[in-house]
MMTF fields as JSON, N, C-alpha, C and O atoms, coordinates in Angstrom:
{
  "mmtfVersion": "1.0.0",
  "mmtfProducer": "UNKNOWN",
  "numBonds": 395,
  "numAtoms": 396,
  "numGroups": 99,
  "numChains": 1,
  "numModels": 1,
  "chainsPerModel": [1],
  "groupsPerChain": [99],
  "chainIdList": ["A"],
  "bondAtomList": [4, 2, 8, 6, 12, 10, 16, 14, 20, 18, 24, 22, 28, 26, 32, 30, 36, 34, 40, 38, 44, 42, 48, 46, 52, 50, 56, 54, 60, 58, 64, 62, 68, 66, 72, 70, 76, 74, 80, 78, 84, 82, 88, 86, 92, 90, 96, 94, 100, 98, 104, 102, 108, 106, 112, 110, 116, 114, 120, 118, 124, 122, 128, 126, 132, 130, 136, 134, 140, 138, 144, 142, 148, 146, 152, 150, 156, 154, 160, 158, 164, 162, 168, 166, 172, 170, 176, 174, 180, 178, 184, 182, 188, 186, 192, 190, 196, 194, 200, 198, 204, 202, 208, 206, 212, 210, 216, 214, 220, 218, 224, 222, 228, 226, 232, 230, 236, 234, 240, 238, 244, 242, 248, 246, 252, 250, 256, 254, 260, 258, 264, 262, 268, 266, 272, 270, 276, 274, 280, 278, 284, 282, 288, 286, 292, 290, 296, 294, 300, 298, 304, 302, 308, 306, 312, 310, 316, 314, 320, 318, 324, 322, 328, 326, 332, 330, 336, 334, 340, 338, 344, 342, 348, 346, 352, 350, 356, 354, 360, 358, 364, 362, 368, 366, 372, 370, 376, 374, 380, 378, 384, 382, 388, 386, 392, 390],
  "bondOrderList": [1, 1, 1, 1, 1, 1, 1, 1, 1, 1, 1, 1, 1, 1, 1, 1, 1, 1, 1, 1, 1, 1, 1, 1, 1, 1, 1, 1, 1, 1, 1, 1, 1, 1, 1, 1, 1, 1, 1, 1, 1, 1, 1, 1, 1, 1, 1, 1, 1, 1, 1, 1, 1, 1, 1, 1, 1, 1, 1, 1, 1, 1, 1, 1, 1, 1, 1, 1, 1, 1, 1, 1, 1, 1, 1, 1, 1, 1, 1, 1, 1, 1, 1, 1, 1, 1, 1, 1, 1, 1, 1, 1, 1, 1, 1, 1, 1, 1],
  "groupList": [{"groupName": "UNK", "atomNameList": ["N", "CA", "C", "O"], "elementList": ["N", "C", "C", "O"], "formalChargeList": [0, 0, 0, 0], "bondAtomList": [1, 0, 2, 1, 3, 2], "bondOrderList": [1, 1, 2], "singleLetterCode": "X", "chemCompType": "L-PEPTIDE LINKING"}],
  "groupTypeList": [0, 0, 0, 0, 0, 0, 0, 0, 0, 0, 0, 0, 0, 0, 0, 0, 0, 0, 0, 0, 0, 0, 0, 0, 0, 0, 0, 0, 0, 0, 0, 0, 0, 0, 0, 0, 0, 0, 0, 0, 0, 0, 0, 0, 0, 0, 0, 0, 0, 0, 0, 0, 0, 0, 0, 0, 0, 0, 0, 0, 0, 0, 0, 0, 0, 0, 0, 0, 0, 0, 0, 0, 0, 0, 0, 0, 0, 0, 0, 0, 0, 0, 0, 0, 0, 0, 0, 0, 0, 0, 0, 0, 0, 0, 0, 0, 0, 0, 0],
  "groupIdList": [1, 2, 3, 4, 5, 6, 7, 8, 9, 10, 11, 12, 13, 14, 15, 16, 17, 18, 19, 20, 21, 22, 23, 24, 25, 26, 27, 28, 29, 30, 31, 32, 33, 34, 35, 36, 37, 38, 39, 40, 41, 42, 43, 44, 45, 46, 47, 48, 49, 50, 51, 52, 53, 54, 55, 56, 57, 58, 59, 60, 61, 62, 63, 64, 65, 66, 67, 68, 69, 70, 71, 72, 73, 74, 75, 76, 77, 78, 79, 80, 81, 82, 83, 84, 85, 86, 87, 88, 89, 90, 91, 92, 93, 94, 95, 96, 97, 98, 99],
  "secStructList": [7, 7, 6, 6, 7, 7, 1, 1, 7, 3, 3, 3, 7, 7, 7, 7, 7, 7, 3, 3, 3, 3, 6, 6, 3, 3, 3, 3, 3, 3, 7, 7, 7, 3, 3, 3, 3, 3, 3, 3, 1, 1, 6, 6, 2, 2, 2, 2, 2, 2, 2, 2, 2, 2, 2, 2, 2, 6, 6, 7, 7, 7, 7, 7, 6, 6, 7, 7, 3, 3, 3, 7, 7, 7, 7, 3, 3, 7, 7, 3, 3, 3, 6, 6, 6, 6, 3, 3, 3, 3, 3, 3, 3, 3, 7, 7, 3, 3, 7],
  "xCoordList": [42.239, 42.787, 44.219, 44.436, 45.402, 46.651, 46.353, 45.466, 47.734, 47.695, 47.942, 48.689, 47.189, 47.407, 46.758, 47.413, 45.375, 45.064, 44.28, 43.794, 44.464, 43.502, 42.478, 42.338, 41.403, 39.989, 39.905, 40.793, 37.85, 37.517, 37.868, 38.205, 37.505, 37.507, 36.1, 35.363, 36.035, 35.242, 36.322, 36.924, 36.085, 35.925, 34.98, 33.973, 34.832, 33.624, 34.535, 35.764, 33.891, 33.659, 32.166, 31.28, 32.416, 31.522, 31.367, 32.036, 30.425, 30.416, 29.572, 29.991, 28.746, 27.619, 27.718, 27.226, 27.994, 27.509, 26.646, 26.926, 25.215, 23.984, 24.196, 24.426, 24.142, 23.652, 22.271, 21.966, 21.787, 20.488, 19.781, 20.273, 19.107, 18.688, 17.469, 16.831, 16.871, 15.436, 15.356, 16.293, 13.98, 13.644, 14.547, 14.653, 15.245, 15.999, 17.446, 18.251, 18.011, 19.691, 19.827, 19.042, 21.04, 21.526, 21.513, 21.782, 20.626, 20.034, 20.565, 19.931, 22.237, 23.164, 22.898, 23.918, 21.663, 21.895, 22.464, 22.613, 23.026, 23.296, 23.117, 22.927, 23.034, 22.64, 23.077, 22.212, 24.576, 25.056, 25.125, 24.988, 25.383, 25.157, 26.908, 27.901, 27.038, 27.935, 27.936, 26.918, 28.841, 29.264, 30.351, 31.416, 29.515, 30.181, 30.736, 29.955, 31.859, 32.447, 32.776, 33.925, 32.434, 32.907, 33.468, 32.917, 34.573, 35.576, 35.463, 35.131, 35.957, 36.07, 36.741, 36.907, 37.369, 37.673, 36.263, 36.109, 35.733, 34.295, 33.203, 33.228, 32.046, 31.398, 29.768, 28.867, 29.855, 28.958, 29.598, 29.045, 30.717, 31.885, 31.293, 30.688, 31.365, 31.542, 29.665, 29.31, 28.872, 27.615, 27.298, 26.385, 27.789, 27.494, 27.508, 26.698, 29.131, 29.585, 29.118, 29.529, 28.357, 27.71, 26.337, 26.012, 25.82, 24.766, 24.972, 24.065, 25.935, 26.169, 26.087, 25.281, 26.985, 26.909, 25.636, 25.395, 25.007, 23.748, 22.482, 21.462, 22.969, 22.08, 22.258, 21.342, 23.669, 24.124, 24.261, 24.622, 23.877, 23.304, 22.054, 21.662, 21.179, 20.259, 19.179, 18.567, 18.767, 17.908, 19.121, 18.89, 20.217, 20.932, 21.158, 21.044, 21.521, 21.841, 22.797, 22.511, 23.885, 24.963, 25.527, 24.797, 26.677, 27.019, 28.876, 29.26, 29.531, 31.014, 31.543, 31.196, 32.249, 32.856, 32.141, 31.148, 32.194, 30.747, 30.532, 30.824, 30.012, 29.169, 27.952, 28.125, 26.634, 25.575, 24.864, 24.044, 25.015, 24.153, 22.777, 22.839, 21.415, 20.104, 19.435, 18.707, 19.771, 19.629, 20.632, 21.48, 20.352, 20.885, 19.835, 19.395, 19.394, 18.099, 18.821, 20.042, 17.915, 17.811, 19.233, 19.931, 19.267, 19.957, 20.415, 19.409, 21.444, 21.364, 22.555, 23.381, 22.61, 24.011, 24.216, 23.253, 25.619, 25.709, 26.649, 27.793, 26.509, 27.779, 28.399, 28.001, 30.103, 30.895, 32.279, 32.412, 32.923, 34.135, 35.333, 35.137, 36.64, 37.671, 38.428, 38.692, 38.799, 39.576, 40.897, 41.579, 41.272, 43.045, 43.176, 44.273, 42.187, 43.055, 42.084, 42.28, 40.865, 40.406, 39.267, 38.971, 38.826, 38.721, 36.831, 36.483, 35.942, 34.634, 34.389, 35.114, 33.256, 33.094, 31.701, 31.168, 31.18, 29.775, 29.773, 30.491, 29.32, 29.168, 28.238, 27.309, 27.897, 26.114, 26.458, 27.508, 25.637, 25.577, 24.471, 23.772, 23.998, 23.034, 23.111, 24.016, 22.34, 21.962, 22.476, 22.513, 22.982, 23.324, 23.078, 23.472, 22.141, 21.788, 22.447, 22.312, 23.347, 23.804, 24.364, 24.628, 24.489, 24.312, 25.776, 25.904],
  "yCoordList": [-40.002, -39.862, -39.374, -38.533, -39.852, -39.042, -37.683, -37.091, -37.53, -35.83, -35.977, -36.793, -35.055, -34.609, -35.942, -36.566, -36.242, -37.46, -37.183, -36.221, -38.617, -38.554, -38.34, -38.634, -37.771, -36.919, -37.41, -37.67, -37.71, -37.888, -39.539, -40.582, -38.925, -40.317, -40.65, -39.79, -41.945, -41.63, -43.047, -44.033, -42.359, -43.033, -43.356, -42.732, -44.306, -44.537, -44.742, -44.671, -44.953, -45.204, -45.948, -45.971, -46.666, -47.269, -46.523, -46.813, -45.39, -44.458, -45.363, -45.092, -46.106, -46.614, -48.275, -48.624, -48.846, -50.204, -50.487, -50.49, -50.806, -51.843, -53.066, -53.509, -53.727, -55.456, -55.842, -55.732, -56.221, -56.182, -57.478, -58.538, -57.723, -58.37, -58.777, -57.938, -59.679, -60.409, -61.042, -61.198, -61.37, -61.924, -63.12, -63.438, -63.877, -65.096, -64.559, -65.417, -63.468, -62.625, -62.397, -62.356, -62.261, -61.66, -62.491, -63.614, -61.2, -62.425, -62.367, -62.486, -62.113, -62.565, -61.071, -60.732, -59.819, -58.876, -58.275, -58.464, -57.334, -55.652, -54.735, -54.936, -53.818, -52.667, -51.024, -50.21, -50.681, -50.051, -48.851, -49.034, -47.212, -46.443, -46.172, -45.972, -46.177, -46.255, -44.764, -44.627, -43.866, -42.57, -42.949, -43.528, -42.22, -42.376, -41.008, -40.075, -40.723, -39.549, -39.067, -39.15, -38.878, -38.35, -36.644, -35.59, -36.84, -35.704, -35.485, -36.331, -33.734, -33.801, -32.711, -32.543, -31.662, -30.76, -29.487, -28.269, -30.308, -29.272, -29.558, -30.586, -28.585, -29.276, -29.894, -30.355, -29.679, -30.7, -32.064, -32.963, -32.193, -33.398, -34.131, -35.166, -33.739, -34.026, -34.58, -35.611, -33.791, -33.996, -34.874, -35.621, -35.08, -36.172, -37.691, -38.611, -37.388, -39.166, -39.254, -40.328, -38.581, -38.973, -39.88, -41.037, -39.115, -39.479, -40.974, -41.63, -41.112, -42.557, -43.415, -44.345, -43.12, -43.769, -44.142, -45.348, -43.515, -43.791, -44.478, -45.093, -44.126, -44.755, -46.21, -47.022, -46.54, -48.297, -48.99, -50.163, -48.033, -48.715, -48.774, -49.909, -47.756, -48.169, -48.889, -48.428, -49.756, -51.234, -51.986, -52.696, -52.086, -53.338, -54.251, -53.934, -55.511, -56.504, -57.518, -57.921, -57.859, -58.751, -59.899, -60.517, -60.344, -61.141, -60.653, -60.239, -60.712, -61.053, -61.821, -61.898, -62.231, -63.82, -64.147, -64.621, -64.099, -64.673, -63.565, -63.468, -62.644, -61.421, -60.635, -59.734, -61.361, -60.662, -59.666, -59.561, -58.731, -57.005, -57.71, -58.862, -57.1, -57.639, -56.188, -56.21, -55.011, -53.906, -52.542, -52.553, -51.782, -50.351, -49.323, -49.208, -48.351, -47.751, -46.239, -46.097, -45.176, -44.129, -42.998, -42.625, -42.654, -41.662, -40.371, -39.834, -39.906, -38.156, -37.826, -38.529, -36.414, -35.944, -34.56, -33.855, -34.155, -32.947, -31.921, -31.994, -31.309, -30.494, -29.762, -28.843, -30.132, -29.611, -28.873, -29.288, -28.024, -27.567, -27.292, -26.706, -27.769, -27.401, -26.545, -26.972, -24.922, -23.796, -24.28, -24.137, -24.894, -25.298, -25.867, -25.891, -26.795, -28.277, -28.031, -28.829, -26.884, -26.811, -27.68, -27.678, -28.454, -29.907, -29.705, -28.824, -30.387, -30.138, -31.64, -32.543, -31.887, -33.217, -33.559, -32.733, -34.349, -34.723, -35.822, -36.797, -35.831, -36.875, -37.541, -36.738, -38.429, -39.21, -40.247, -40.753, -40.294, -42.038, -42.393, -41.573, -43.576, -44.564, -45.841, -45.81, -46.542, -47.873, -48.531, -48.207, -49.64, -50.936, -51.964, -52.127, -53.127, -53.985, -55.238, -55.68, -55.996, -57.276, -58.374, -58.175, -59.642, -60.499, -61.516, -62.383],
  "zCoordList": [-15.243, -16.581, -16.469, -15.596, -17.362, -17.166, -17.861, -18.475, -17.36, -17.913, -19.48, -20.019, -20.063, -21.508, -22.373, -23.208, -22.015, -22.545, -24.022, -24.616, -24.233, -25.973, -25.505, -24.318, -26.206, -26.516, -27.567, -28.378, -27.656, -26.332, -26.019, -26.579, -24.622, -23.61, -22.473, -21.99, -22.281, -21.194, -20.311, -20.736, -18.758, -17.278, -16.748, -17.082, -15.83, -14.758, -13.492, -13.494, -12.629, -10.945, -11.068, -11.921, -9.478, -8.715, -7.607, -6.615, -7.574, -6.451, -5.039, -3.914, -5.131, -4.162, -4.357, -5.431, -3.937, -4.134, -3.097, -1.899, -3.791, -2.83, -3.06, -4.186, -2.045, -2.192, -1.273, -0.086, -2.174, -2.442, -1.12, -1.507, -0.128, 0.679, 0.504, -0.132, 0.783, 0.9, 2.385, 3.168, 2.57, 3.903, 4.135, 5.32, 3.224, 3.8, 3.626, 3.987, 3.209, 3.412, 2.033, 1.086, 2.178, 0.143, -0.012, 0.415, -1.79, -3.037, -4.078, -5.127, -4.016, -5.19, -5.792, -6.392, -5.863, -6.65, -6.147, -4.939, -6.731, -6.696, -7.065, -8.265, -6.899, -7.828, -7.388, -7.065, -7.434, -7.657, -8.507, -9.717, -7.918, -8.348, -9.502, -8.802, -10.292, -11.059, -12.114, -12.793, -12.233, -12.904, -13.72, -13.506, -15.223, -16.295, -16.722, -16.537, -17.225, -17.689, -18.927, -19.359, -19.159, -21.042, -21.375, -21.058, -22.017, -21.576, -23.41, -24.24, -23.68, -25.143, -25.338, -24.129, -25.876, -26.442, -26.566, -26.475, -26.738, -26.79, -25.908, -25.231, -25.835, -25.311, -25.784, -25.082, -27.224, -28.097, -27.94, -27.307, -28.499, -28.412, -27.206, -27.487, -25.739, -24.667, -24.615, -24.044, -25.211, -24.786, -25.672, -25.318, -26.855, -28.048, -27.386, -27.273, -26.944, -26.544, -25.261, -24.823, -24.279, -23.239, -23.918, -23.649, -24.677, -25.207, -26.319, -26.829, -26.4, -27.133, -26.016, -25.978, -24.981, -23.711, -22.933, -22.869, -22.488, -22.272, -23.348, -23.034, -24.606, -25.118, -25.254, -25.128, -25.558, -24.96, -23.951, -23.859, -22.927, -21.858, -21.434, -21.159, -21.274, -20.675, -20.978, -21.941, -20.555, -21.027, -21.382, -22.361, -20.992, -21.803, -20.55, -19.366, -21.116, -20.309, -21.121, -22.249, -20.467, -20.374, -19.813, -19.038, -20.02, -19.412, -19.526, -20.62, -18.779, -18.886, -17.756, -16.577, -18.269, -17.228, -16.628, -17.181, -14.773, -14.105, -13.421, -12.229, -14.097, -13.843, -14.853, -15.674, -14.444, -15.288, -15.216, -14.304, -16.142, -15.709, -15.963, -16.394, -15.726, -15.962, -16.596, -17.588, -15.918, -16.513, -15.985, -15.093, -16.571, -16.302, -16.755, -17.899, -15.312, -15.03, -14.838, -14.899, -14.606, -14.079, -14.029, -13.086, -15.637, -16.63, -15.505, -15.041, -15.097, -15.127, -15.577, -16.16, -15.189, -16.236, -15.581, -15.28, -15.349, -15.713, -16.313, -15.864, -16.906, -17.43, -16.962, -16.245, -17.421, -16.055, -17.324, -18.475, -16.842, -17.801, -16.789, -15.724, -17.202, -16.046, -17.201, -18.325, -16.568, -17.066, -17.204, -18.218, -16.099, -16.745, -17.307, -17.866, -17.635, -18.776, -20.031, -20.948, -20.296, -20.931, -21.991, -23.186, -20.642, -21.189, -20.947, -20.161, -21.516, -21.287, -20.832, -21.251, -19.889, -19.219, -18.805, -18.065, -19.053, -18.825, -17.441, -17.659, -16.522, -15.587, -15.788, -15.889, -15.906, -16.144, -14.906, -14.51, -14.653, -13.371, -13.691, -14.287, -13.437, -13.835, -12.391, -11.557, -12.378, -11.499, -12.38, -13.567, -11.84, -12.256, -11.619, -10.464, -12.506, -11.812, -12.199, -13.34, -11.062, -11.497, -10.457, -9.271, -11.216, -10.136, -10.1, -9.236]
}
C-alpha cells in the first residue's frame, strides 16, 4: 500500500502456489494459498470489510479472461494493528482453486 492511503482498502498476495498433479502429470489445476488484507481506521471497519470479503468469496466461482476459479475454500483471519500508521488490518487467506 503507499504511504498515507485511502481507508479502507484491501490487498492480496499469492503466498503458496500448488499445481496440482495426477498419475498422468499436471492437470491444468491449481490451488494456491492466497492472503487477503483489509486495512481501516478502526478496527470494526477493518473486521467488517474482511467479512464482506470472505463472504464474496467463498463458494464462488468465475471466469476472467482465460483463467477459471472453480472455488475458494478454507477461511482464516487474523487481527493485526500497526502503532505508527495507526492503521487496523485483518489478514484472511483462503485456497484458491483454478485452472
Amino acid at each position: 500500500m503507499p504511504e498515507n492511503p485511502t481507508l479502507p482498502a484491501i490487498t492480496f498476495e499469492v503466498s503458496v502456489g500448488d499445481q496440482v498433479e495426477s498419475f498422468t502429470g499436471y492437470s491444468s489445476l491449481s490451488n494456491p494459498i492466497v492472503s487477503i488484507h483489509s486495512w481501516a481506521r478502526s478496527a470494526a471497519a477493518a473486521n467488517a470489510l474482511a467479512l464482506l470479503v470472505r463472504d464474496a468469496l467463498i463458494g464462488a466461482s468465475w471466469t476472467y479472461s482465460d483463467v477459471t476459479v472453480t472455488n475458494v475454500l478454507e477461511w482464516s483471519t487474523a487481527s493485526l494493528y500497526d502503532d505508527d500508521t495507526e492503521i487496523y488490518h485483518v489478514a484472511g487467506s483462503c485456497r484458491v482453486w483454478y485452472s
